[in-house]
C-alpha positions as CSV (number, residue, x, y, z in Angstrom):
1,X,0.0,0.0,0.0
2,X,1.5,3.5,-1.0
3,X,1.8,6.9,1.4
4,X,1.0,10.1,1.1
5,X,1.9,13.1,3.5
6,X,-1.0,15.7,3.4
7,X,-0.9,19.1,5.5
8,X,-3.9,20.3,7.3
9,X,-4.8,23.6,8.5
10,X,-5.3,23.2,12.5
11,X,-8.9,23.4,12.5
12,X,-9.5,20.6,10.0
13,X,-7.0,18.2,11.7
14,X,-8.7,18.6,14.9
15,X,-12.0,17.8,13.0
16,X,-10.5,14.9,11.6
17,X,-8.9,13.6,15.4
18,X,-12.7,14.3,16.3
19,X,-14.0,12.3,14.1
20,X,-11.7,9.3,14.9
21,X,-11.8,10.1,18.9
22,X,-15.8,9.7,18.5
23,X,-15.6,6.0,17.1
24,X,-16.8,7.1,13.6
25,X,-13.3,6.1,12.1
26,X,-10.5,3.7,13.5
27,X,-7.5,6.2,11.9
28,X,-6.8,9.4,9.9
29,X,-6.2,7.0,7.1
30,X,-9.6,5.3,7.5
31,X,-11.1,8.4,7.5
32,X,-9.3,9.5,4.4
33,X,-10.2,6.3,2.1
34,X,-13.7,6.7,3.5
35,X,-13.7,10.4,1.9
36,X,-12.1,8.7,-1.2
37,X,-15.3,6.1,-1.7
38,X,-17.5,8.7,-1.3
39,X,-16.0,11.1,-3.9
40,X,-15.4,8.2,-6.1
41,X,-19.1,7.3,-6.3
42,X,-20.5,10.6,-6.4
43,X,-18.5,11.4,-10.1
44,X,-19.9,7.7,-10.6
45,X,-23.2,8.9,-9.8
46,X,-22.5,11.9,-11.9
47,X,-21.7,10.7,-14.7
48,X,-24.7,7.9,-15.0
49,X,-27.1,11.0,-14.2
50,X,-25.1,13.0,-17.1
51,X,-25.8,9.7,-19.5
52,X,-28.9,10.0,-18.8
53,X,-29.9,12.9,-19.5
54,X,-28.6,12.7,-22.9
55,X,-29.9,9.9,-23.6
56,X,-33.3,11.7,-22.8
57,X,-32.5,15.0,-24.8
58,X,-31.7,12.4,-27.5
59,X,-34.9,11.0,-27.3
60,X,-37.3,14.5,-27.0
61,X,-35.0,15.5,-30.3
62,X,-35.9,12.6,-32.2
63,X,-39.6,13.0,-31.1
64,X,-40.1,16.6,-31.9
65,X,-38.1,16.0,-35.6
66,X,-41.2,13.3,-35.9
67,X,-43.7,15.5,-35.3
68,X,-44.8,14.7,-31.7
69,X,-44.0,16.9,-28.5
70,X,-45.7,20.8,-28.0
71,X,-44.6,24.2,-28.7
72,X,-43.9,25.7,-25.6
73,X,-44.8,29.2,-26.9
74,X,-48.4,27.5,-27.2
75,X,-48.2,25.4,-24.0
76,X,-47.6,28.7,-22.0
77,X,-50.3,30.6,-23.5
78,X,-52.5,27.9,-23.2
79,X,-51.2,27.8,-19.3
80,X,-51.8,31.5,-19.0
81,X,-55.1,31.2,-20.6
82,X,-56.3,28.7,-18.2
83,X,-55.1,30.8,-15.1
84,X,-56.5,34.2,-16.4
85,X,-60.1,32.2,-16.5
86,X,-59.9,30.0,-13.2
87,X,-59.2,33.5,-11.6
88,X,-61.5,35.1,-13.1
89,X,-64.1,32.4,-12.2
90,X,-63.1,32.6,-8.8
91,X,-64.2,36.8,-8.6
92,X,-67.3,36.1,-10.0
């Protein structure tokens, strides 16, 4: 297993000794691969969510080049339309 030497600001290495002191983490370097998971998963995370939502901008593309999907010029006025008459429904 390799090392690395990392400097800490006072405040944050007390934090850390906290967190071990507590029970939460059996070392600094515990503490440290722990951090290193998490980060790892969250670009993993990121990524897949990224993927996604391609893959589902792909997909809207493809169904407003074949015709389906709404203006959203006409969905809004449509929306304001419907407001403008269910308040005014409401005052009479």
């Amino acid at each position: 297993m390799a090392t690395m030497n990392v400097s800490l600001p006072d405040p944050m290495r007390d934090y850390v000794q906290q967190r071990i002191d507590s029970g939460q983490y059996a070392s600094v370097s515990d503490y440290v691969r722990d951090l290193i998971r998490r980060d790892q998963s969250a670009i993993i995370d990121e990524e897949r969510w990224l993927k996604e939502l391609d893959a589902s901008i792909d997909e809207s593309l493809q169904e407003m080049k074949a015709g389906g999907g709404h203006d959203l010029g006409d969905a809004c006025n449509a929306l304001i339309a419907d407001i403008a008459q269910a308040t005014g429904a409401a005052r009479a």
